[in-house]
N, C-alpha and C positions, 0 to 999 in steps of 0.2 A: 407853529400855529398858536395864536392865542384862544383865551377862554371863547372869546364872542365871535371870533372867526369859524373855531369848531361847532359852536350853537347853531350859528347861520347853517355850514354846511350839513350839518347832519337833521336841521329842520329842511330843507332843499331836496337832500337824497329819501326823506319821506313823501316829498309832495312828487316827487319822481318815483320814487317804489309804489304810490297809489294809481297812477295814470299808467304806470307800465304794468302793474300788476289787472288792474281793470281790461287792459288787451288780451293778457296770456290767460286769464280764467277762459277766454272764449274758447280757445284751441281744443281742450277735450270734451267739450261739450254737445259736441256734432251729434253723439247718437240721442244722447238726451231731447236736445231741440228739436231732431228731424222727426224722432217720435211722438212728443207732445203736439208741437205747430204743423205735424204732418207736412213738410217742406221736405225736398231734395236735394243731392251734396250739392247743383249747383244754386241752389238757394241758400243751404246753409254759406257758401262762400261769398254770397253777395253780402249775405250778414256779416261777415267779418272784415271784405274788403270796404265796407259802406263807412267804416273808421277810418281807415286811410285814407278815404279819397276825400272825407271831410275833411280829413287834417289838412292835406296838401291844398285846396279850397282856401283854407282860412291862414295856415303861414304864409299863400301868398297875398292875400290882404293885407295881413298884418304887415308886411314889407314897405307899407307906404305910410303907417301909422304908428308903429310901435314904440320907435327912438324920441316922440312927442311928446310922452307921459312919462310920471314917476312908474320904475319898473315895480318898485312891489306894490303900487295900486294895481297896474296892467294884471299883475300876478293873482291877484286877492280877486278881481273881475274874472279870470281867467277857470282860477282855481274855483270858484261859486257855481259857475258855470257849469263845470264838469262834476262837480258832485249833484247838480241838479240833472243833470243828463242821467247819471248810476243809479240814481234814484229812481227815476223816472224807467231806466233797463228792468227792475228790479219789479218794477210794477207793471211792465208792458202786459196788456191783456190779449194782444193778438202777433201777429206775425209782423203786419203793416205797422203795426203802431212802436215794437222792439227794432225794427229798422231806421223808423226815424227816431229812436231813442239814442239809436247807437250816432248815428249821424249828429243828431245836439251834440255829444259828448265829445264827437270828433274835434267841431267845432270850437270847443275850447281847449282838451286836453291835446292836442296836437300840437296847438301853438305854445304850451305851457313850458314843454321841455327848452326850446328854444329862451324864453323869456329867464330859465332858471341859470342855463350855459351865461347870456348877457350878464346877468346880477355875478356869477362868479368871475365872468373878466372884468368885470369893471372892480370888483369888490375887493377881492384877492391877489395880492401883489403879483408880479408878473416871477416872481423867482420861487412863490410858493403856487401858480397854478395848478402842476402835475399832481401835484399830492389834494390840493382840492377837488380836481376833477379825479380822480384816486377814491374819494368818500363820496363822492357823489356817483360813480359807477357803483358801487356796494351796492346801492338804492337800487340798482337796475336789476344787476345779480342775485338781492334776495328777492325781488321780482319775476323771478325766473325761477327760484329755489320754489317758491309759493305757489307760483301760478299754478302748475298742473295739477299737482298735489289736492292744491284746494277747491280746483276748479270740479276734477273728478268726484273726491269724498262728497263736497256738501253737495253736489248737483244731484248725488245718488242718493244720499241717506235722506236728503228735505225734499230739495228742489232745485229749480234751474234759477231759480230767483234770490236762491240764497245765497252763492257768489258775489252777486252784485249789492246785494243789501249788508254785508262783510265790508265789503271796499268803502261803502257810503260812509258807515259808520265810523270806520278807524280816519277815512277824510276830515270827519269832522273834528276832530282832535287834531287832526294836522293842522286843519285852517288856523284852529286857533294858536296853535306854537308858531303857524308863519306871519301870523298877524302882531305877534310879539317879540319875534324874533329876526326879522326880516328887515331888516334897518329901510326907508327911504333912498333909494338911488336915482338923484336926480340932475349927476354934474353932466351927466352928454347932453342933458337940454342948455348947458351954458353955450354962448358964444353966436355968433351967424349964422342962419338955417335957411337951406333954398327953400321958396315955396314948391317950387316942382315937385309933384307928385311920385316922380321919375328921377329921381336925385341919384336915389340907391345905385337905379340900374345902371346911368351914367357915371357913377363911380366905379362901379363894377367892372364895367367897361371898357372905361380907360385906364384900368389900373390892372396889371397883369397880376399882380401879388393875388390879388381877390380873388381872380378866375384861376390860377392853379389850386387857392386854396377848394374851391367849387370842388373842381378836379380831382383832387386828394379826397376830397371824403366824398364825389360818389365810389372813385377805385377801393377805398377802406370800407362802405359800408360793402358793396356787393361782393366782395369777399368774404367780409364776413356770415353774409345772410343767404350767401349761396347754397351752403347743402341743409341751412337750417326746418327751409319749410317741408323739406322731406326725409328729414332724418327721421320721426317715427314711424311713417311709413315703413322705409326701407329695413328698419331695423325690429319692426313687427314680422314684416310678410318678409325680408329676406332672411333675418338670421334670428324667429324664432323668438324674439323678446316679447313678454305680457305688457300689456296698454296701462295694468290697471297693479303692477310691481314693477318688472325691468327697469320701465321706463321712469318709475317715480324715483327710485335710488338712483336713474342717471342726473336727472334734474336735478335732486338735492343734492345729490356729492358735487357733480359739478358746478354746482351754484354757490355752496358754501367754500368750495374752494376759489372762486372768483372772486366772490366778497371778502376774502381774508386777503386775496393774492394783490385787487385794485390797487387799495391804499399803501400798499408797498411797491408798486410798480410806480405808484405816483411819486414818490419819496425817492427813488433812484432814477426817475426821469429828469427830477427838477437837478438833482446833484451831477447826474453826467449827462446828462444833455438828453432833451424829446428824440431828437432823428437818431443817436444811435440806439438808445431803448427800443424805439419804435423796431429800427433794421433787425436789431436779434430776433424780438418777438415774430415779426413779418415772417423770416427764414423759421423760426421755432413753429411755428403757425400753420408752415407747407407738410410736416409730417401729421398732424391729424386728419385734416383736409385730406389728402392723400390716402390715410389708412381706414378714414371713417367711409369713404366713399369707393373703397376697393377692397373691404373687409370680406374674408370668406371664412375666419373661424366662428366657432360658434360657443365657444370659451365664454362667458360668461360676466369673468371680471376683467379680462384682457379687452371687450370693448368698451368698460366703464371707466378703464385706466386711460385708454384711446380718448374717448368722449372729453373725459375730466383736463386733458393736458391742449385740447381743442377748447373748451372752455374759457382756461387760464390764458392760454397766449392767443388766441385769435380774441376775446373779450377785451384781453388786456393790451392789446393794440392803439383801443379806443380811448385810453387814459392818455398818453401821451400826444395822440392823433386831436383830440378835443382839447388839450391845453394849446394845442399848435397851433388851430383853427379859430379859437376865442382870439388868439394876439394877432392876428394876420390884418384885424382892424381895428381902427382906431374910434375911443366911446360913441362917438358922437353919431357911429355907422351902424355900430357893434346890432344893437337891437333887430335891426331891419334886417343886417347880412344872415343874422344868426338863425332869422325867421326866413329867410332864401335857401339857407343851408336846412335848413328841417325840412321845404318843400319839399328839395334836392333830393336830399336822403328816402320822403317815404313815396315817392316817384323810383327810386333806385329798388328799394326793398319790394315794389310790386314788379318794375321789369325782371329784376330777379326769378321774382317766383314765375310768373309770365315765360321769360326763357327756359328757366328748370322745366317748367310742364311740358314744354314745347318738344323738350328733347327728350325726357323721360316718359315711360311708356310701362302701363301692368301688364303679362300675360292671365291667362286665363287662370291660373293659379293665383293670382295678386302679386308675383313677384317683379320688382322693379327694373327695369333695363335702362343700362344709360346714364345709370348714376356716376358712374365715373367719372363722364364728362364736364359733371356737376360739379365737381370736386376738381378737374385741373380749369374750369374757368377763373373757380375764386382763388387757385394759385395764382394764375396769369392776374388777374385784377391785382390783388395784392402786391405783385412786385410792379406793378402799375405806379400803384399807391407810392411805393417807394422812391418812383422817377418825379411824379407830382411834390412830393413832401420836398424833396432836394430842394426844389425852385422857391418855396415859399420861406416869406422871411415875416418877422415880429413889423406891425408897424412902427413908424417911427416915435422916436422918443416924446411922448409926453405927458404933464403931469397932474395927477388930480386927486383930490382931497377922496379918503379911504371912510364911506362912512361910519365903518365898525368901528375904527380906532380913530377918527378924527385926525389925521396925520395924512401928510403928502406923500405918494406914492409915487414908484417909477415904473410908467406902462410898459416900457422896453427898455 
């Protein structure tokens, strides 16, 4: 990796540790919110599902617009956007008004991730992806290491407002390293462009590479996101962990141990191939899944060693899974696919949860039943995943000018 190659990415996996990290503050804030805005848990869940579904709303818009613009304009537009929305969270003075706040937000931070994944395949040579999408899951993982953590502390010791006014601020230091460090990518706008509005989906279409790659990342995300939305649950009211300790050293160990583990999972995906990294991990992946969602000891650190190796190989799936997914098309598509695939995925991560509730159930004690089932669905998806991955191949070879290093590159 060169000097400017590293800057770009690790200005990237910021602008992606702020929009994922603005999600996960919401998660422990339920008793907070339901107490101040006098709301109920299925209110507090509309508040949180009201992000998703803006997201999914506006990647698919952006499917018809986004491969038209320089992508670190779309980004800078993008990114403005969503810090005005966290802003805007941060000062919501009612319930109705914190809902459409979250909703703005969606609106742009939804689309963001997608437009970040584009700029790294078009940007980053096609032999060093894995390892950039490797520093760019780090963004996600300390994401995950923070979220709870922070979400918890500041909502209790200030307020509910102070999460969000956190995230605003440290955005605005982002914007401006992406506004300087973000090179101009604008070679997919060369060449012939259909007017069709509907170009994408017609390429999509006729081109099976596209639709398995679809395929591949819903089977990889819903494995992955399968026993997530109820892991603190289960691991409160079944085995006994504190909301407000347990839970916070599972986060951080397992987080910091993701963000160490990405970037080397990307660095041995690019050197021995994405599909077999991806295979170990997948099979590495079925024993937490497995042990987290059929746990009966009440040992302490044995479910944090569990958690943490759940973490590393089911997280780290997604580094070699997302360099595979970026090459499956070619620039001139990349933006628009990339914005079908983010649809895809947070469509996938609400059926998820959607199915989980459906079959999961509290007794009268709070203890969860069914969980289990939860845990062999995202195995079955997962070697799902594996059968989809097989079929998809790198688009075909071609070449275009790398704006970090001014040099010609080969896409496959």
């Amino acid at each position: 990796m060169t000097r400017k190659e590293l800057l770009l990415l690790f200005t990237l996996a910021f602008v992606q540790f702020t929009h994922i990290l603005d999600n996960m503050i919401m998660m422990p804030m339920a008793p907070t919110l339901k107490k101040t805005m006098d709301i109920t848990t299925q209110g507090f869940g509309f508040l949180v599902s009201s992000y998703g579904i803006a997201a999914f709303v506006s990647a698919i818009a952006a499917t018809f617009f986004v491969d038209r613009f320089d992508r670190k304009k779309v980004l800078m537009f993008l990114y403005v956007g969503f810090l005005a929305g966290t802003f805007s969270c941060a000062f919501a003075p009612t319930y109705e008004f914190l809902i459409a706040a979250r909703i703005f937000t969606g609106l742009f931070g939804g689309v963001a991730g997608s437009v970040i994944l584009s700029i790294v395949g078009d940007v980053i040579p096609f032999e060093k992806r894995a390892r950039g999408m490797g520093i760019l899951m780090s963004g996600f993982a300390l994401a995950s290491v923070a979220g709870v953590p922070l979400g918890i502390y500041l909502s209790e010791k200030y307020s509910w407002h102070a999460p969000f006014l956190l995230v605003a601020f440290i955005g605005l230091f982002v914007l401006v390293a992406a506004y300087i460090f973000v090179p101009n990518v604008t070679n997919h706008m060369k060449g012939p462009r259909s007017k069709s509005p509907f170009s994408l989906y017609k390429q999509v279409l006729s081109d099976r590479n596209l639709v398995w790659g679809l395929l591949f990342s819903i089977c990889i995300v819903y494995s992955h996101f399968s026993i997530i939305p109820y892991i603190s649950d289960y691991l409160v009211n079944n085995q006994g962990f504190s909301m407000k300790g347990d839970l916070i050293y599972m986060y951080i160990i397992g987080g910091v141990l993701s963000s160490i583990c990405a970037p080397i999972i990307g660095k041995i995906a690019d050197k021995r191939g994405r599909y077999k990294v991806l295979f170990v991990l997948s099979f590495l992946s079925c024993i937490p899944l497995y042990a987290i969602s059929n746990f009966s000891s009440t040992y302490f650190w044995a479910m944090i060693g569990v958690a943490a190796t759940f973490f590393v190989f089911s997280g780290g799936r997604m580094v070699p899974a997302q360099a595979m997914i970026t090459s499956v098309v070619t620039p001139h598509l990349r933006g628009g696919y990339m914005s079908l695939n983010s649809a895809v995925q947070q469509l996938t991560v609400g059926l998820s949860t959607l199915i989980g509730g459906l079959l999961i159930y509290n007794d009268e004690a709070k203890k969860l039943h069914n969980y289990p089932y939860v845990g062999y669905i995202g195995i079955a998806f997962g070697m799902l995943a594996l059968v989809c991955g097989k079929y998809i191949k790198p688009a075909p070879s071609t070449h275009h000018v790398n704006p970090v290093n001014k040099e010609v590159k080969e896409e496959a």
